[in-house]
N, C-alpha and C positions, 0 to 999 in steps of 0.2 A: 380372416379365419383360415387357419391350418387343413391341409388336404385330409388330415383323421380327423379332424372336427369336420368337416363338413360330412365324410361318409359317415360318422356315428350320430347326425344327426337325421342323416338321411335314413339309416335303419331305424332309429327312433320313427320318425315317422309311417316309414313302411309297416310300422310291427302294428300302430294306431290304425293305420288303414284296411292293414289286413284282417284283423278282428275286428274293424267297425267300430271303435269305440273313441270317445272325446279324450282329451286332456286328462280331466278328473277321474271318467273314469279309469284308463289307464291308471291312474295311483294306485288302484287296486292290486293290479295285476304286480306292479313294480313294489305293494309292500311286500309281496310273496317272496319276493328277489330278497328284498331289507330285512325280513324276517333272518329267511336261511342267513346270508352272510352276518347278520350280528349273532345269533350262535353259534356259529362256528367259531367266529370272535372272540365269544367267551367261551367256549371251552377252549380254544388254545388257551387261554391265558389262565383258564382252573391247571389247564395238564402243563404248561410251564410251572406255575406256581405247584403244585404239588410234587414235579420233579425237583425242583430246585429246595424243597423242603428234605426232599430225603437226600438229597446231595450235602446239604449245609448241615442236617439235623438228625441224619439217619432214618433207620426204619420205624413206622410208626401210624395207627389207624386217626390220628390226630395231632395237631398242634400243641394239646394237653398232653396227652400220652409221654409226647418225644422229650417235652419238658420236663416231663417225673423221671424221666429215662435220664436223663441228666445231671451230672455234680451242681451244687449249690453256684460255685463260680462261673460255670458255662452260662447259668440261666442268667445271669446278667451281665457277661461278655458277648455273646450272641444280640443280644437288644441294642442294647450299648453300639458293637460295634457295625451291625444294622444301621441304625440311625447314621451315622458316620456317611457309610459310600450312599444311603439313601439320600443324605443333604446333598451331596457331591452329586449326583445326580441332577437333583434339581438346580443346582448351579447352572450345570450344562443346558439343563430346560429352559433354564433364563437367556442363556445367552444366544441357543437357537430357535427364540421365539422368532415370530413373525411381528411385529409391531402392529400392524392395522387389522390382525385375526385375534380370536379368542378360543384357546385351548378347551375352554367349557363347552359343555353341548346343551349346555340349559340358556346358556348366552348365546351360543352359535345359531337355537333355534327360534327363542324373544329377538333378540338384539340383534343379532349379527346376520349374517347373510347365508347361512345353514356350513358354512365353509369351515372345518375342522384340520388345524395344521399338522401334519404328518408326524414328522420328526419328532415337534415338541410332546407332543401326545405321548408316541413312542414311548420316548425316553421318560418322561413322567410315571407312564404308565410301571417301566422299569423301576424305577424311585419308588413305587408303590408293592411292586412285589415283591424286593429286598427287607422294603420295612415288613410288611405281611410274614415273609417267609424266613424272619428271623426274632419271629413272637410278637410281631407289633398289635398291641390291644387295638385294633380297629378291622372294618368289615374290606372284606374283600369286592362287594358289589360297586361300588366306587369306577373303578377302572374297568370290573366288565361292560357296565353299561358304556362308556365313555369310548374304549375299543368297540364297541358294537354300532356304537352312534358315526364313529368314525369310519367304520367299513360303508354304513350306508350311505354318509357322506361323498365319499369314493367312487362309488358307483353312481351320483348324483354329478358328481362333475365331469366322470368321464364319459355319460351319455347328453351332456349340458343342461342339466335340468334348469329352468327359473329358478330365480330365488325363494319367489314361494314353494314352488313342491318340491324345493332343497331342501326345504325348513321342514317341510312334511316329513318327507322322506329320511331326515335326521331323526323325526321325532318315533318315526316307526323303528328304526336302528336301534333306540334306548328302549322301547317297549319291548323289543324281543329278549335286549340284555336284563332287565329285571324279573324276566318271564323265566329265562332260562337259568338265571341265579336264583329266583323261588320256587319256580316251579307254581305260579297264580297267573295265567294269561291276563284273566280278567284284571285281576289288582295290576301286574305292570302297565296295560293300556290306561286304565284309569290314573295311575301314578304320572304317566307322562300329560293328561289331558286336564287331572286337577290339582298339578303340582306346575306341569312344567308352560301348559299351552291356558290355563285359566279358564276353560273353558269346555265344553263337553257340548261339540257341535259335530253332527255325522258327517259332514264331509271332511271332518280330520280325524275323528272319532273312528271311524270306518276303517282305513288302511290302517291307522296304528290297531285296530283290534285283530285284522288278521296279520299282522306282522307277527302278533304275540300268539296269537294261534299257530302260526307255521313252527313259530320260537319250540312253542311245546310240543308240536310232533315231532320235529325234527330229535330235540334232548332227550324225547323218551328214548327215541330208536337208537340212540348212540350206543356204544358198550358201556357197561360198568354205572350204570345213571341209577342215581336215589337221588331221592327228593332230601334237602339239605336237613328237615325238623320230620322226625317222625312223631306222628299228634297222636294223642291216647283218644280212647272213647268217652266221648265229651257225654256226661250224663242226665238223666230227667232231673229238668230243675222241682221246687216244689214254688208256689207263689210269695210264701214267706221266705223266700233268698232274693228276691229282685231286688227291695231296698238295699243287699249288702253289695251287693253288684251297682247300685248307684251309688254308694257311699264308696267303691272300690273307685270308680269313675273319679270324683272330686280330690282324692288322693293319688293317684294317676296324674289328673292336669298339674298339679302341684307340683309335684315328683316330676311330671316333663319340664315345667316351666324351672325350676330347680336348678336341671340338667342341663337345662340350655343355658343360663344365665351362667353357671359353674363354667362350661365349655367356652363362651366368650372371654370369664376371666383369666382363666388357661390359657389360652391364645394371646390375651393382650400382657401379662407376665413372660410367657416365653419371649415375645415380642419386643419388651424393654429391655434381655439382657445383652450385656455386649458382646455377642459373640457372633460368630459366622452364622449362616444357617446350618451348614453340617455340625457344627459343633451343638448346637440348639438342637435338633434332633437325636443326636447320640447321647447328651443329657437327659432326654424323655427316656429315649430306650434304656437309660441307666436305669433313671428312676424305674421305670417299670419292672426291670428287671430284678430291682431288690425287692417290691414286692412279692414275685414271687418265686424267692426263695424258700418263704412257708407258704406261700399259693399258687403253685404252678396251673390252676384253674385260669387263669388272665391271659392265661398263653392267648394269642388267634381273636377270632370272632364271637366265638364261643358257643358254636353251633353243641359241639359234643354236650358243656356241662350242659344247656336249655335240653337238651334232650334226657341228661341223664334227672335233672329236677321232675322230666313231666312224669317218667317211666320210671322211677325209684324213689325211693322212701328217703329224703335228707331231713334231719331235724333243722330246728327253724335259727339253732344258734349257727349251725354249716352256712344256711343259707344268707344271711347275716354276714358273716365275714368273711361268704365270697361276694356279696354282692359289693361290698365295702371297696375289699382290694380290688375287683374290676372296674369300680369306677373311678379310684385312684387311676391305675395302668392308664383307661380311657383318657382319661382327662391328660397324662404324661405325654401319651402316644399322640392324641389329636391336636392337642395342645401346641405340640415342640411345630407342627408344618408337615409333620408324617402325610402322604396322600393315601388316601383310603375314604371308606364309607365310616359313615355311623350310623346308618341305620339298621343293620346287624345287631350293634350295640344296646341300639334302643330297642328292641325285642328281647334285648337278654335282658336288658332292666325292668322291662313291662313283664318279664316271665319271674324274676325272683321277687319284685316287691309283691305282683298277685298271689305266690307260694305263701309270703311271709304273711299276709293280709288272711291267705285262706286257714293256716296254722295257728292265726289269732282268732278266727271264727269258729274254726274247730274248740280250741282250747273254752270258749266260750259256749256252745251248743254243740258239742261234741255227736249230736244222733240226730240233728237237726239239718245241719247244711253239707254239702257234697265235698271230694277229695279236696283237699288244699290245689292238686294239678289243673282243675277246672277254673278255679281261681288265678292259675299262672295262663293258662290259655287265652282267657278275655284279660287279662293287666298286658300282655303281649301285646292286643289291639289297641286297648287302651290309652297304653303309654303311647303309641306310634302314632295314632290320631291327634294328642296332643303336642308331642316332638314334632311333626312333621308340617301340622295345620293342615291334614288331607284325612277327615274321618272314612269317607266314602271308599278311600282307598284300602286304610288300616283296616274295614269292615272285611271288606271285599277280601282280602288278604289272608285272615286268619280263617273266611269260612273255605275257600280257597280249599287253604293247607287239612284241615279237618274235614270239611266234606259232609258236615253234620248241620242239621238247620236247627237242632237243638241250642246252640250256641249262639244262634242271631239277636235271638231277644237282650240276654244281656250283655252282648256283643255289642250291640247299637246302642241300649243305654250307655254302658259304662264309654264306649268312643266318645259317642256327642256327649258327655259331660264332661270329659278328660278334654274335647277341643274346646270345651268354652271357658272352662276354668281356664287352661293355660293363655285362651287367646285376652281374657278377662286380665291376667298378671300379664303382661306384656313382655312376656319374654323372648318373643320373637317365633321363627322356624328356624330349624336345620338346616334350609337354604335359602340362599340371599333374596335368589329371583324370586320367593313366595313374599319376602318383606319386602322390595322393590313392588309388586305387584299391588301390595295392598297401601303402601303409599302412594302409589298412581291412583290406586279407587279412593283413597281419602281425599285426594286431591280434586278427584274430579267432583264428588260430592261437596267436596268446600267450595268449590268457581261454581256450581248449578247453586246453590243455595244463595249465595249473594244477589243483594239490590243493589241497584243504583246508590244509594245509600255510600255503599263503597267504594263507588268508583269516586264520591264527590271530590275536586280537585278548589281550594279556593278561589273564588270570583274578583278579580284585578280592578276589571272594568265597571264598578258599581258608582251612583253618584244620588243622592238627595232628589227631591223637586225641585228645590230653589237652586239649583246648580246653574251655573250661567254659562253664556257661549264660550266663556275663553276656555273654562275650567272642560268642558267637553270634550273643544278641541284637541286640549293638551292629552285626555285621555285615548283620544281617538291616533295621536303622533304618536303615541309611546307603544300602543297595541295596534298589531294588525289586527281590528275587528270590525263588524261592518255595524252592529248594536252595542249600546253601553245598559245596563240595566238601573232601572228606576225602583230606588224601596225607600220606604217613609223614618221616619225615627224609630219605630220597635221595628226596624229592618227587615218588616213584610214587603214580598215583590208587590208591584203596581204593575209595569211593564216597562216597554226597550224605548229608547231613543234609536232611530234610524240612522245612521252615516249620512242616507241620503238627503234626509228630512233636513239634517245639521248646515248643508251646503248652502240654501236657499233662503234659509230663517233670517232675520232680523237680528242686528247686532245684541239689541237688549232682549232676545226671548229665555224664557228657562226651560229648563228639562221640563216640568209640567205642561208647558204649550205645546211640545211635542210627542208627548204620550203615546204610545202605539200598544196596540195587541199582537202583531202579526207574531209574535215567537210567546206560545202556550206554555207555560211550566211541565215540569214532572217530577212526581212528588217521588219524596226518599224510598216510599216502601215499593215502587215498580221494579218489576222483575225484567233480569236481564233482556229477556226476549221481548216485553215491553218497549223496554227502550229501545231496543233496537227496531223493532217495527217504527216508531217516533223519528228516528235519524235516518230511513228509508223514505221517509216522508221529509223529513228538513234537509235543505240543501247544506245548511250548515256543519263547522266543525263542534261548536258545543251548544248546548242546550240548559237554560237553568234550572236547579234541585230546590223545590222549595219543600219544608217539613211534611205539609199535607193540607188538602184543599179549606179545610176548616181554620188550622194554621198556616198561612200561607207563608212563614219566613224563609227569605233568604239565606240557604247552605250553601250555593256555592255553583259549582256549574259541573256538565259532566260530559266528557270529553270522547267522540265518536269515536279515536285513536285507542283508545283506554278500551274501551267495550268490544273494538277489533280483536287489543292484542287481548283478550284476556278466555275472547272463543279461539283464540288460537293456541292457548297454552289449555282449553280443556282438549280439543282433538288432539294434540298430542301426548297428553300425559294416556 
């Protein structure tokens, strides 16, 4: 150990002793630290990104704006050539990866050992501002959280945290970055605990929620800080609109599962062409770029249009075919390898399908049900419950931003029916680690449900009554086993012959003379944990399966090797 590794562990300890507090507690005190440094993180990387827009793009209150400010040919030079140094970029990110680290912080803090590689992050992180900051259809939250995850990283290694409260301490770094990108403490803590950690236990739950607290004081007090969506006043519903707000739900899950399925095919066509990655990416920003040439709306994240849908009057054919072209652009932009978020994305598709949705209920009960914008407000949630597979979070999120409890009620229907539908069509999540996750829980549910039944392996060593000495012995030379099993012609067990019993017999005896009980059957339907209490008790390596004590036939035998490995593939999944 290094003479600064030893004193910065020595002050870690000093600082535990001084305030009298354990380990764990201390995380507390250290998400405070995680907090601050992953907003700051992310506002460097808003106030890089926002300079670097008016440097490339000029002056302008938005990504929309600068692109209406624009000749027809910029708006797809710009994307186009975007994509270009942004592949070029990630070139370099490939080439200065780390091989045994994971650039992801959703991996770094499951999988990996909370340890996030500098350089390649960096430069990624760069690859992402260039696409961002040169029209690219996708959310900028991507690389804040990921920069924010990596500060707290940093400060994890240069005080030597464990690899567990690395992992903590990572996972409070991204809570602060999603905190400070929406401006929802609660919803980012919860995003990291039922997206990222699976789980919603206070000793992680805990420091990641005051990370996301500190996230938020600290961004309010900054200069120049708005909250990214400005929400309307969410109104009194009446109890005849909850069904339309359920049926908005089931159209939502649809429309997510839709999106995500579209996004996969996106990615695996970019994927098969033959081109570099930079050229693969410059072709997304083409494409997008020619969209909008009549839709400069595609520009960015799309924070401006969602705000201008909730707070202005757009008819429902506008809405329509911007929602069209953005999800082209998306699909271009995310498609080609662009690094960025989509979860941006999916709020701005949860806010124009619920406009379109509210404009057809309108048009239908015109004095009956609330503004079409209250409708974009909950398909917001909605959609994002279903994209993401995190209702709790998407909830959490939009009451967050509104601030209104008015909106709970069908806030909560329409989510929890948008995640079931979607999780119902099998379109997956938005992120790997949430599909990874629930193939581990499938997994482990399919090893708990299994009997003995399944482990059954065929039985070698089986022989008749009337089996003679020779025939025994040969069975007994060819397997090392110390019993041969005894069953009748409808190949129901009887019981063992002995090894030992074999050695001492009479040249003419048969298998019936020698008959033994000492190894009990176990029938197909016992449960793993059955069996295994049975093979805690038998000295043996297998035991025989017979159908059931009523039908006693011979299946086969089941092998204590087999029942080991198979509790050792459920603790680890």
């Amino acid at each position: 150990m290094t003479l600064r590794s030893s004193l910065l562990l020595r002050l870690r300890s000093a600082l535990q002793r001084l305030f009298g507090v354990s380990g764990w507690q201390s995380m507390l005190l250290w998400s405070i630290v995680a907090g601050l440094l992953g907003t700051l993180a992310t506002e460097l990387f808003r106030a890089t990104l926002r300079g670097f827009e008016h440097l490339v793009l000029g002056p302008g209150d938005s990504l929309v704006a600068m692109a209406r400010a624009l000749p027809w040919w910029a708006r797809i030079a710009f994307p186009a050539a975007g994509g270009l140094v942004a592949g070029g970029l990630l070139v370099l990110a490939k080439r200065v990866a780390v091989r045994s680290a994971t650039s992801d912080y959703m991996e770094a803090i499951v999988l990996g050992d909370g340890r996030i590689p500098v350089t390649q992050t960096l430069v990624r992180s760069a690859s992402s501002l260039v696409s961002i900051g040169t029209g690219g259809s996708i959310g900028r939250e991507g690389s804040m959280v990921q920069l924010a995850a990596l500060a707290a990283s940093l400060l994890g290694r240069v005080f030597r945290f464990p690899v567990e409260r690395l992992r903590l301490l990572v996972a409070c770094g991204a809570a602060a970055g999603l905190t400070a990108a929406y401006n929802a403490p609660i919803a980012g803590a919860f995003f990291v605990a039922e997206i990222v950690l699976g789980s919603i236990v206070m000793e992680s739950v805990g420091p990641i929620l005051i990370a996301a607290v500190v996230a938020n004081i600290v961004m309010r007090a900054l200069p120049g800080y708005q909250p990214p969506y400005q929400m309307p006043v969410f109104p009194e519903l009446h109890g005849a609109e909850i069904p339309l707000f359920a049926l908005l739900g089931v159209l939502l899950g649809f429309a997510a599962a839709g999106f995500l399925r579209a996004l996969q095919g996106s990615r695996a066509l970019f994927a098969r062409l033959p081109f570099a990655l930079p050229w693969r990416l410059a072709l997304g920003g083409l494409a997008m770029g020619l969209v909008s040439v009549p839709w400069p709306e595609v520009w960015g994240n799309g924070y401006s249009v969602v705000n201008a849908v909730l707070h202005t009057p757009w008819t429902w054919t506008l809405i329509a075919m911007v929602l069209a072209a953005k999800l082209v652009a998306t699909l271009a932009t995310a498609g080609s390898g662009a690094v960025g978020g989509v979860f941006t994305p999916a709020l701005f598709f949860g806010c124009m399908v619920g406009a379109l949705f509210g404009h057809a209920a309108q048009a239908l009960w015109p004095h009956a049900v609330s503004a079409p914008s209250a409708y974009a407000v909950v398909g917001m949630g909605a959609f994002l419950a279903g994209a993401t597979q995190a209702p709790l979070m998407a909830i959490l999120m939009i009451f967050e931003m509104t601030l209104n409890y008015q909106v709970m009620l069908p806030l909560m229907l329409a989510g929890v029916i948008a995640y079931f539908v979607a999780r119902s069509a099998n379109a997956g999540s938005m992120y790997e680690i949430t599909l990874r996750r629930r193939e581990q829980q499938d997994e482990q549910l399919r090893l708990r449900a299994l009997h003995i039944r399944d482990l059954v392996q065929p039985a070698q060593t089986v022989v008749g009554p009337e089996a003679d000495r020779e025939a025994m012995s040969r069975l007994f030379l060819q397997h090392p086993v110390k019993y041969l099993y005894v069953v009748d012609a409808q190949q129901r067990y009887l019981g063992v012959v002995p090894l030992s019993a074999l050695g001492t017999a009479a040249a003419e005896v048969r298998a019936a003379d020698l008959l033994s009980q000492a190894i009990a059957p176990i029938t197909a339907d016992t449960s793993l944990g059955e069996a295994l209490q049975r093979f805690l008790e038998h000295l043996g390596e297998r035991l025989p399966v017979i159908e059931s004590a009523a039908n006693p036939v011979l299946l086969g035998v089941a092998a204590k090797s087999a029942l080991l490995a198979t509790y050792v593939r459920l603790s680890e999944v």
